[in-house]
C-alpha positions in Angstrom: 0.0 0.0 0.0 1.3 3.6 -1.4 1.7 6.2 1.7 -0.8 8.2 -1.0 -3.2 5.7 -0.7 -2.6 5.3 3.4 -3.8 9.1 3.1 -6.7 8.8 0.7 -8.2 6.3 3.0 -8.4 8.1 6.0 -9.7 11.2 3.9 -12.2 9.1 2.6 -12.8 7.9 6.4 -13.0 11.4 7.5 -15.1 12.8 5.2 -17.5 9.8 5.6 -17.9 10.4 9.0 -19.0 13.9 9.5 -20.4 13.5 6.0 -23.7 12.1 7.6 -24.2 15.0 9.5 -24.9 16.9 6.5 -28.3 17.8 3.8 -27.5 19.2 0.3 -30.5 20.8 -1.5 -30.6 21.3 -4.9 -34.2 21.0 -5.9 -33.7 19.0 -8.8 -36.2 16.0 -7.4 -38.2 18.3 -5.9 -41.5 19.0 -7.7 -42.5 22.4 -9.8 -44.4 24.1 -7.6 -44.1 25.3 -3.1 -41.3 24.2 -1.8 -43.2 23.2 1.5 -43.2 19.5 2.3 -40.5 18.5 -0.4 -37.2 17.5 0.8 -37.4 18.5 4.3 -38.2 22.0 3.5 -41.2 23.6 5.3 -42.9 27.1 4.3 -46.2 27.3 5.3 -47.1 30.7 5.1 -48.9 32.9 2.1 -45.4 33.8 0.1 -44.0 34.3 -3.1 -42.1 31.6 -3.4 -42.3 28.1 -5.7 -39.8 25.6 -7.4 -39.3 26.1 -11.1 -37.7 24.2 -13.6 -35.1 26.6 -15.4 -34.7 23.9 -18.3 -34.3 20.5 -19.0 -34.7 19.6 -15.4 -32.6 22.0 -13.3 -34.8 23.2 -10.8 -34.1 26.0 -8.4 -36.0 27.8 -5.7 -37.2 31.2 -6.3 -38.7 34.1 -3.5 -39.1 37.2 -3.5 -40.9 39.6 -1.0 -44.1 40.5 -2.5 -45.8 39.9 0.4 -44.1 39.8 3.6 -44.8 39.6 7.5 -43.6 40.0 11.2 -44.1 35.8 11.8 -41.5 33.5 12.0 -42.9 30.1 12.1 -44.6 30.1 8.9 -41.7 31.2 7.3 -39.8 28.8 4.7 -36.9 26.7 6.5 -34.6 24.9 4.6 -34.3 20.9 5.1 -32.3 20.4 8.8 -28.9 18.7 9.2 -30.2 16.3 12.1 -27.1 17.5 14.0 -27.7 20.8 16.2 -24.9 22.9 16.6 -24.7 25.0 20.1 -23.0 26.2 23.5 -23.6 23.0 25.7 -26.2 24.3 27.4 -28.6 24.9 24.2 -31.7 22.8 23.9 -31.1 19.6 21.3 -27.0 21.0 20.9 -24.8 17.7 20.2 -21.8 19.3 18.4 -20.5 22.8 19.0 -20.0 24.0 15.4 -22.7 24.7 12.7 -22.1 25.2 8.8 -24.3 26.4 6.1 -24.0 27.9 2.2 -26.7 28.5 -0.2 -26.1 30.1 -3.8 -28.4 32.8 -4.4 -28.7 35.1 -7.5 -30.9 37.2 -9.0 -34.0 35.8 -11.4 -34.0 38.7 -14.0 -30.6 39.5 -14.4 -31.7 43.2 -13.7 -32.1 45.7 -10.6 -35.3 44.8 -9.2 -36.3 47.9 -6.5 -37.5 46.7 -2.7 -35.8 43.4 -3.3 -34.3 41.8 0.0 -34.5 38.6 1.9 -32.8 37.7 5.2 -31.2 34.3 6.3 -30.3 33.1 9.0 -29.1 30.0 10.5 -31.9 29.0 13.4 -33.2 26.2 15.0 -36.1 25.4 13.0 -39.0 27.8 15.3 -37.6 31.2 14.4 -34.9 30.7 17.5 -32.3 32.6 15.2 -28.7 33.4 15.6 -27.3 35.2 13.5 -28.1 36.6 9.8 -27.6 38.7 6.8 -29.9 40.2 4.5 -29.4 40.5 1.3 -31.2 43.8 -0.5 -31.3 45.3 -4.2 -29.7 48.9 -4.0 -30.3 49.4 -7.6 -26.9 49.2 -8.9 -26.2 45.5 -7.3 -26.8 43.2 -4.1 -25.3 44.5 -0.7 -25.1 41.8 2.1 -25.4 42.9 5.4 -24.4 41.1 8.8 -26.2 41.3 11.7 -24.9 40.1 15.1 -25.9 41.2 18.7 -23.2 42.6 21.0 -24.2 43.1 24.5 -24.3 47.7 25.1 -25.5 50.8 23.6 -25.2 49.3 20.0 -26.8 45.7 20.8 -27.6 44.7 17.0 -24.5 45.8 14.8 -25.3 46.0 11.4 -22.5 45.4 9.2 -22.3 45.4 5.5 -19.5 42.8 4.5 -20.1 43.5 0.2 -21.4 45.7 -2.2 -22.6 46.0 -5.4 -22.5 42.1 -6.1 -23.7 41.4 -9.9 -26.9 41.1 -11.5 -25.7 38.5 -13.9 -23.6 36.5 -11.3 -24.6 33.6 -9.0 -23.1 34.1 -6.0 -22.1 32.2 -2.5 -23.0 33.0 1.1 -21.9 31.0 3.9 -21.6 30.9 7.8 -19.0 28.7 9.6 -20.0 29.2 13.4 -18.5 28.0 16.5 -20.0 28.1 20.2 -17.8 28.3 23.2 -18.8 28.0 25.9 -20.0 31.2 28.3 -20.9 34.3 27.1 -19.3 37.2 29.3 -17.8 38.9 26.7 -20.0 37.1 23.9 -17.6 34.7 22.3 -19.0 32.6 19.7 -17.1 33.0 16.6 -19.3 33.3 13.1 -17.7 33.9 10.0 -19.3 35.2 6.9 -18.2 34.2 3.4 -18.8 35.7 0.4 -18.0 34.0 -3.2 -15.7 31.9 -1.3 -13.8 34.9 0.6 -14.2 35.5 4.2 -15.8 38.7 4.3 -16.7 38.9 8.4 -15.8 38.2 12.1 -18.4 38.6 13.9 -20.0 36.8 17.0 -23.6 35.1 17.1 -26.8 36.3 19.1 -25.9 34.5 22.9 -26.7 36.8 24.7 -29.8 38.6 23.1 -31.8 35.8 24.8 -30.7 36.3 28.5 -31.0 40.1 27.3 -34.3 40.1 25.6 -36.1 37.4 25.4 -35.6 34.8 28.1 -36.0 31.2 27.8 -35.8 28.2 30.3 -33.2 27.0 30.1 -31.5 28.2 27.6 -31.7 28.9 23.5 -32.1 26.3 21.4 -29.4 24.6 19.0 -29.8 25.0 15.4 -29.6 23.1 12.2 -31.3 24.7 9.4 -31.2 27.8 7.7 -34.5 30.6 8.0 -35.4 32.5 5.0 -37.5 35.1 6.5 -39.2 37.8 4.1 -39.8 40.1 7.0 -41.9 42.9 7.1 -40.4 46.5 8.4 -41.1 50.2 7.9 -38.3 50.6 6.0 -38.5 47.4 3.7 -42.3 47.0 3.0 -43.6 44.4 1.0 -43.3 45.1 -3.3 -46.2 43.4 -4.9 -44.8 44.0 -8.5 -41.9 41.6 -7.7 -44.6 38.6 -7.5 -43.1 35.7 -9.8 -39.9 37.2 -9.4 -37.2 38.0 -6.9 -34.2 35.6 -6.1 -32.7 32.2 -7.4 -31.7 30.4 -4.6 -29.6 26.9 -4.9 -27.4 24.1 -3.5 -28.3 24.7 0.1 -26.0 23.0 2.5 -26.3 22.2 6.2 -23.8 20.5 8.3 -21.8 20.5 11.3 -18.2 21.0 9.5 -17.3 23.3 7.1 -16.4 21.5 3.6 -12.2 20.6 4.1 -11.6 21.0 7.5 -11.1 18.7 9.9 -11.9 19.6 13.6 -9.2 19.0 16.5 -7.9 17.3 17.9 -9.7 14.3 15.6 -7.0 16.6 12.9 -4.1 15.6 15.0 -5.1 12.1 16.0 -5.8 11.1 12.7 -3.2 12.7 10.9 -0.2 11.6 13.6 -1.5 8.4 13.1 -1.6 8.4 9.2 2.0 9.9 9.0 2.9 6.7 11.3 1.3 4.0 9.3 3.0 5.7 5.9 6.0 5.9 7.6 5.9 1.8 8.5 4.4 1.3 4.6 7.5 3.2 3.4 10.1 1.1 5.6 8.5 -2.1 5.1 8.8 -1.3 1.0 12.4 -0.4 1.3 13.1 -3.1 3.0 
Protein backbone atom coordinates (compact mmCIF):
# COMPACT_ATOMS: atom_id res chain seq x y z
CA UNK A 1 0.00 0.00 0.00
CA UNK A 2 1.29 3.56 -1.35
CA UNK A 3 1.67 6.20 1.75
CA UNK A 4 -0.83 8.18 -0.96
CA UNK A 5 -3.19 5.72 -0.72
CA UNK A 6 -2.59 5.28 3.36
CA UNK A 7 -3.76 9.10 3.14
CA UNK A 8 -6.67 8.81 0.71
CA UNK A 9 -8.19 6.27 3.03
CA UNK A 10 -8.44 8.13 6.03
CA UNK A 11 -9.67 11.17 3.90
CA UNK A 12 -12.20 9.12 2.63
CA UNK A 13 -12.81 7.93 6.42
CA UNK A 14 -12.99 11.43 7.45
CA UNK A 15 -15.14 12.79 5.22
CA UNK A 16 -17.52 9.77 5.63
CA UNK A 17 -17.92 10.44 9.02
CA UNK A 18 -19.02 13.92 9.54
CA UNK A 19 -20.41 13.53 6.03
CA UNK A 20 -23.71 12.08 7.57
CA UNK A 21 -24.23 15.00 9.55
CA UNK A 22 -24.87 16.91 6.45
CA UNK A 23 -28.25 17.82 3.81
CA UNK A 24 -27.45 19.19 0.26
CA UNK A 25 -30.53 20.82 -1.49
CA UNK A 26 -30.56 21.28 -4.87
CA UNK A 27 -34.16 20.96 -5.94
CA UNK A 28 -33.70 18.96 -8.76
CA UNK A 29 -36.16 16.03 -7.40
CA UNK A 30 -38.20 18.28 -5.88
CA UNK A 31 -41.54 18.98 -7.68
CA UNK A 32 -42.49 22.38 -9.84
CA UNK A 33 -44.39 24.08 -7.63
CA UNK A 34 -44.15 25.27 -3.07
CA UNK A 35 -41.29 24.21 -1.84
CA UNK A 36 -43.17 23.18 1.54
CA UNK A 37 -43.24 19.47 2.30
CA UNK A 38 -40.54 18.51 -0.42
CA UNK A 39 -37.17 17.48 0.78
CA UNK A 40 -37.42 18.50 4.31
CA UNK A 41 -38.17 22.04 3.50
CA UNK A 42 -41.22 23.61 5.32
CA UNK A 43 -42.93 27.07 4.28
CA UNK A 44 -46.17 27.25 5.34
CA UNK A 45 -47.11 30.68 5.10
CA UNK A 46 -48.92 32.87 2.09
CA UNK A 47 -45.42 33.79 0.12
CA UNK A 48 -44.02 34.32 -3.08
CA UNK A 49 -42.12 31.63 -3.36
CA UNK A 50 -42.31 28.05 -5.73
CA UNK A 51 -39.77 25.64 -7.39
CA UNK A 52 -39.34 26.09 -11.10
CA UNK A 53 -37.70 24.16 -13.56
CA UNK A 54 -35.05 26.55 -15.37
CA UNK A 55 -34.71 23.87 -18.32
CA UNK A 56 -34.29 20.52 -19.03
CA UNK A 57 -34.71 19.55 -15.35
CA UNK A 58 -32.61 22.02 -13.31
CA UNK A 59 -34.85 23.18 -10.83
CA UNK A 60 -34.06 26.05 -8.43
CA UNK A 61 -35.98 27.80 -5.67
CA UNK A 62 -37.19 31.19 -6.27
CA UNK A 63 -38.71 34.09 -3.53
CA UNK A 64 -39.10 37.23 -3.52
CA UNK A 65 -40.92 39.61 -1.02
CA UNK A 66 -44.09 40.47 -2.54
CA UNK A 67 -45.81 39.92 0.36
CA UNK A 68 -44.09 39.80 3.59
CA UNK A 69 -44.77 39.60 7.47
CA UNK A 70 -43.63 39.99 11.18
CA UNK A 71 -44.13 35.81 11.79
CA UNK A 72 -41.52 33.54 12.03
CA UNK A 73 -42.93 30.06 12.07
CA UNK A 74 -44.56 30.10 8.92
CA UNK A 75 -41.73 31.15 7.25
CA UNK A 76 -39.83 28.83 4.73
CA UNK A 77 -36.91 26.67 6.54
CA UNK A 78 -34.58 24.92 4.60
CA UNK A 79 -34.30 20.93 5.07
CA UNK A 80 -32.35 20.43 8.81
CA UNK A 81 -28.92 18.67 9.25
CA UNK A 82 -30.18 16.31 12.09
CA UNK A 83 -27.09 17.48 13.96
CA UNK A 84 -27.66 20.77 16.16
CA UNK A 85 -24.89 22.89 16.64
CA UNK A 86 -24.69 25.04 20.05
CA UNK A 87 -22.98 26.15 23.54
CA UNK A 88 -23.55 23.04 25.69
CA UNK A 89 -26.25 24.27 27.43
CA UNK A 90 -28.64 24.89 24.24
CA UNK A 91 -31.66 22.83 23.94
CA UNK A 92 -31.07 19.61 21.29
CA UNK A 93 -27.03 20.97 20.93
CA UNK A 94 -24.83 17.70 20.21
CA UNK A 95 -21.81 19.29 18.43
CA UNK A 96 -20.53 22.78 18.97
CA UNK A 97 -20.01 23.97 15.39
CA UNK A 98 -22.70 24.68 12.68
CA UNK A 99 -22.06 25.20 8.83
CA UNK A 100 -24.26 26.44 6.14
CA UNK A 101 -24.03 27.89 2.24
CA UNK A 102 -26.66 28.51 -0.24
CA UNK A 103 -26.12 30.07 -3.75
CA UNK A 104 -28.35 32.82 -4.43
CA UNK A 105 -28.74 35.08 -7.51
CA UNK A 106 -30.91 37.22 -9.04
CA UNK A 107 -33.96 35.81 -11.35
CA UNK A 108 -33.97 38.65 -13.97
CA UNK A 109 -30.62 39.52 -14.44
CA UNK A 110 -31.74 43.19 -13.72
CA UNK A 111 -32.08 45.72 -10.61
CA UNK A 112 -35.34 44.78 -9.16
CA UNK A 113 -36.31 47.86 -6.51
CA UNK A 114 -37.45 46.70 -2.74
CA UNK A 115 -35.84 43.37 -3.25
CA UNK A 116 -34.35 41.79 0.02
CA UNK A 117 -34.54 38.55 1.91
CA UNK A 118 -32.83 37.74 5.22
CA UNK A 119 -31.23 34.25 6.29
CA UNK A 120 -30.30 33.11 9.00
CA UNK A 121 -29.13 30.02 10.51
CA UNK A 122 -31.93 28.96 13.36
CA UNK A 123 -33.21 26.19 14.99
CA UNK A 124 -36.13 25.38 12.96
CA UNK A 125 -38.96 27.79 15.33
CA UNK A 126 -37.56 31.24 14.42
CA UNK A 127 -34.86 30.70 17.50
CA UNK A 128 -32.34 32.61 15.19
CA UNK A 129 -28.69 33.44 15.61
CA UNK A 130 -27.35 35.21 13.48
CA UNK A 131 -28.15 36.58 9.80
CA UNK A 132 -27.65 38.73 6.79
CA UNK A 133 -29.94 40.22 4.46
CA UNK A 134 -29.38 40.46 1.30
CA UNK A 135 -31.19 43.83 -0.51
CA UNK A 136 -31.29 45.26 -4.22
CA UNK A 137 -29.67 48.86 -4.01
CA UNK A 138 -30.33 49.41 -7.57
CA UNK A 139 -26.90 49.21 -8.87
CA UNK A 140 -26.18 45.45 -7.28
CA UNK A 141 -26.77 43.25 -4.10
CA UNK A 142 -25.35 44.54 -0.67
CA UNK A 143 -25.11 41.83 2.14
CA UNK A 144 -25.40 42.93 5.39
CA UNK A 145 -24.39 41.11 8.75
CA UNK A 146 -26.20 41.35 11.66
CA UNK A 147 -24.87 40.08 15.07
CA UNK A 148 -25.95 41.17 18.73
CA UNK A 149 -23.20 42.64 21.04
CA UNK A 150 -24.20 43.06 24.55
CA UNK A 151 -24.30 47.68 25.05
CA UNK A 152 -25.46 50.80 23.58
CA UNK A 153 -25.16 49.34 20.00
CA UNK A 154 -26.81 45.75 20.76
CA UNK A 155 -27.60 44.69 16.96
CA UNK A 156 -24.46 45.79 14.77
CA UNK A 157 -25.33 45.96 11.45
CA UNK A 158 -22.46 45.36 9.19
CA UNK A 159 -22.27 45.41 5.46
CA UNK A 160 -19.53 42.76 4.54
CA UNK A 161 -20.13 43.47 0.22
CA UNK A 162 -21.37 45.72 -2.17
CA UNK A 163 -22.64 45.98 -5.41
CA UNK A 164 -22.45 42.14 -6.06
CA UNK A 165 -23.74 41.43 -9.95
CA UNK A 166 -26.90 41.12 -11.52
CA UNK A 167 -25.66 38.47 -13.86
CA UNK A 168 -23.57 36.48 -11.28
CA UNK A 169 -24.64 33.64 -9.04
CA UNK A 170 -23.05 34.15 -5.97
CA UNK A 171 -22.07 32.20 -2.51
CA UNK A 172 -23.04 32.97 1.07
CA UNK A 173 -21.87 30.96 3.94
CA UNK A 174 -21.63 30.88 7.83
CA UNK A 175 -19.01 28.71 9.59
CA UNK A 176 -19.97 29.21 13.43
CA UNK A 177 -18.54 28.04 16.50
CA UNK A 178 -20.04 28.11 20.24
CA UNK A 179 -17.84 28.28 23.18
CA UNK A 180 -18.82 28.01 25.94
CA UNK A 181 -20.02 31.24 28.35
CA UNK A 182 -20.90 34.33 27.07
CA UNK A 183 -19.33 37.25 29.29
CA UNK A 184 -17.85 38.88 26.70
CA UNK A 185 -19.97 37.06 23.92
CA UNK A 186 -17.57 34.75 22.34
CA UNK A 187 -18.96 32.57 19.68
CA UNK A 188 -17.08 32.98 16.56
CA UNK A 189 -19.32 33.28 13.11
CA UNK A 190 -17.66 33.89 10.03
CA UNK A 191 -19.35 35.21 6.95
CA UNK A 192 -18.18 34.18 3.36
CA UNK A 193 -18.78 35.68 0.44
CA UNK A 194 -18.04 34.04 -3.25
CA UNK A 195 -15.75 31.94 -1.34
CA UNK A 196 -13.82 34.86 0.58
CA UNK A 197 -14.24 35.53 4.16
CA UNK A 198 -15.82 38.72 4.31
CA UNK A 199 -16.67 38.93 8.43
CA UNK A 200 -15.80 38.20 12.06
CA UNK A 201 -18.40 38.61 13.90
CA UNK A 202 -20.05 36.81 16.97
CA UNK A 203 -23.59 35.09 17.13
CA UNK A 204 -26.83 36.34 19.12
CA UNK A 205 -25.87 34.47 22.88
CA UNK A 206 -26.70 36.75 24.65
CA UNK A 207 -29.76 38.58 23.12
CA UNK A 208 -31.76 35.76 24.78
CA UNK A 209 -30.74 36.33 28.47
CA UNK A 210 -30.96 40.13 27.25
CA UNK A 211 -34.34 40.06 25.62
CA UNK A 212 -36.07 37.38 25.42
CA UNK A 213 -35.57 34.78 28.05
CA UNK A 214 -35.99 31.19 27.76
CA UNK A 215 -35.76 28.23 30.34
CA UNK A 216 -33.22 27.02 30.14
CA UNK A 217 -31.53 28.24 27.56
CA UNK A 218 -31.70 28.92 23.55
CA UNK A 219 -32.15 26.32 21.35
CA UNK A 220 -29.42 24.59 19.01
CA UNK A 221 -29.77 24.97 15.42
CA UNK A 222 -29.60 23.15 12.19
CA UNK A 223 -31.29 24.68 9.37
CA UNK A 224 -31.22 27.77 7.66
CA UNK A 225 -34.49 30.64 8.02
CA UNK A 226 -35.41 32.54 5.04
CA UNK A 227 -37.47 35.07 6.47
CA UNK A 228 -39.19 37.81 4.07
CA UNK A 229 -39.83 40.11 7.01
CA UNK A 230 -41.89 42.87 7.13
CA UNK A 231 -40.38 46.50 8.37
CA UNK A 232 -41.12 50.15 7.93
CA UNK A 233 -38.30 50.63 5.99
CA UNK A 234 -38.49 47.44 3.74
CA UNK A 235 -42.28 47.03 3.03
CA UNK A 236 -43.61 44.42 1.00
CA UNK A 237 -43.31 45.07 -3.28
CA UNK A 238 -46.19 43.45 -4.95
CA UNK A 239 -44.85 44.00 -8.50
CA UNK A 240 -41.86 41.57 -7.66
CA UNK A 241 -44.56 38.57 -7.51
CA UNK A 242 -43.07 35.69 -9.79
CA UNK A 243 -39.90 37.18 -9.45
CA UNK A 244 -37.15 37.98 -6.95
CA UNK A 245 -34.20 35.59 -6.06
CA UNK A 246 -32.70 32.20 -7.37
CA UNK A 247 -31.72 30.42 -4.62
CA UNK A 248 -29.63 26.90 -4.92
CA UNK A 249 -27.37 24.07 -3.45
CA UNK A 250 -28.29 24.75 0.10
CA UNK A 251 -25.96 22.97 2.48
CA UNK A 252 -26.35 22.24 6.24
CA UNK A 253 -23.79 20.53 8.33
CA UNK A 254 -21.80 20.46 11.29
CA UNK A 255 -18.22 21.02 9.46
CA UNK A 256 -17.26 23.33 7.14
CA UNK A 257 -16.44 21.50 3.62
CA UNK A 258 -12.20 20.60 4.08
CA UNK A 259 -11.62 20.96 7.52
CA UNK A 260 -11.06 18.73 9.92
CA UNK A 261 -11.90 19.65 13.65
CA UNK A 262 -9.22 18.99 16.53
CA UNK A 263 -7.94 17.30 17.89
CA UNK A 264 -9.71 14.31 15.57
CA UNK A 265 -7.00 16.63 12.88
CA UNK A 266 -4.11 15.60 14.98
CA UNK A 267 -5.05 12.07 16.03
CA UNK A 268 -5.82 11.06 12.73
CA UNK A 269 -3.16 12.72 10.90
CA UNK A 270 -0.17 11.62 13.60
CA UNK A 271 -1.48 8.38 13.07
CA UNK A 272 -1.60 8.42 9.17
CA UNK A 273 2.03 9.88 8.95
CA UNK A 274 2.95 6.74 11.33
CA UNK A 275 1.31 4.01 9.29
CA UNK A 276 3.03 5.74 5.92
CA UNK A 277 5.99 5.87 7.56
CA UNK A 278 5.87 1.81 8.46
CA UNK A 279 4.36 1.27 4.64
CA UNK A 280 7.46 3.25 3.40
CA UNK A 281 10.13 1.11 5.56
CA UNK A 282 8.48 -2.09 5.12
CA UNK A 283 8.80 -1.31 1.02
CA UNK A 284 12.36 -0.43 1.34
CA UNK A 285 13.10 -3.11 3.03
Amino acid sequence: MSRMLVLAVAVFLITGQYGEASVLTNFDSFSVGSVNGQGGWVATGPYDQAVVDLGGGNKVWRVSNATTSGSFGDMPFSAPSGTPGGETTALGAVTNTYYASFDIWSSTGAAQPGLRLTVSPDAGNGQRQSFVAIADTGTGFDVTFFDYQTGPNDFVSTTIATGLSYAGIHSIAFDMLFVDGNTPENDVVNVYVNGSLAHTGTSWEQFYPDVQPIDPSPFAIDTLLFRISASPDFPAVPGLLGAGFYIDDVLITDVAPGAVPEPIALLTWAGLIGCAAVVSSRRQR
